[in-house]
C-alpha positions, 0 to 999 in steps of 0.5 A: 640364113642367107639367100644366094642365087646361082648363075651358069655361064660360059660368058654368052651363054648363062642358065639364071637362077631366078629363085636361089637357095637358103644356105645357112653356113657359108662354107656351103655355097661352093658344095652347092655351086658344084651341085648347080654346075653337074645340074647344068652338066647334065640338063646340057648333057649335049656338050663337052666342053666346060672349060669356059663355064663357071658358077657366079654366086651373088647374094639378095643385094647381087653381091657376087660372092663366090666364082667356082669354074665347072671344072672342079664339078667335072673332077668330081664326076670322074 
């Protein structure tokens, strides 16, 4: 099991993920990348543009593993 922190941002603005999530299989950290992105989607529930916006999945050593953009989060949300 490994430990990936989940960033948001817009590149000025970023919701940091100081705690991270234990993800056991790999193939999950895009699941929980959406999950994080209509997280924040909602606790900024105020905008309506996610274009810019994106989710940077680093590891412990801030290895940046994966960069999932909103909308994809958007696209399930419809």
């Amino acid at each position: 099991m490994a430990r990936y922190r989940f960033h948001a941002t817009n590149g000025t603005e970023c919701v940091f993920d100081s705690t991270g999530k234990d993800i056991r299989l790999p193939e999950r950290v895009v699941r929980r990348a959406d999950e994080v992105a209509r997280e924040v989607m909602r606790s900024l529930d105020d905008r309506e543009d996610w274009e810019e916006w994106h989710v940077s999945v680093h590891d412990l050593t801030g290895r940046r593993v994966l960069v999932q953009p909103f909308l994809r989060a958007t696209e399930d949300r419809v």
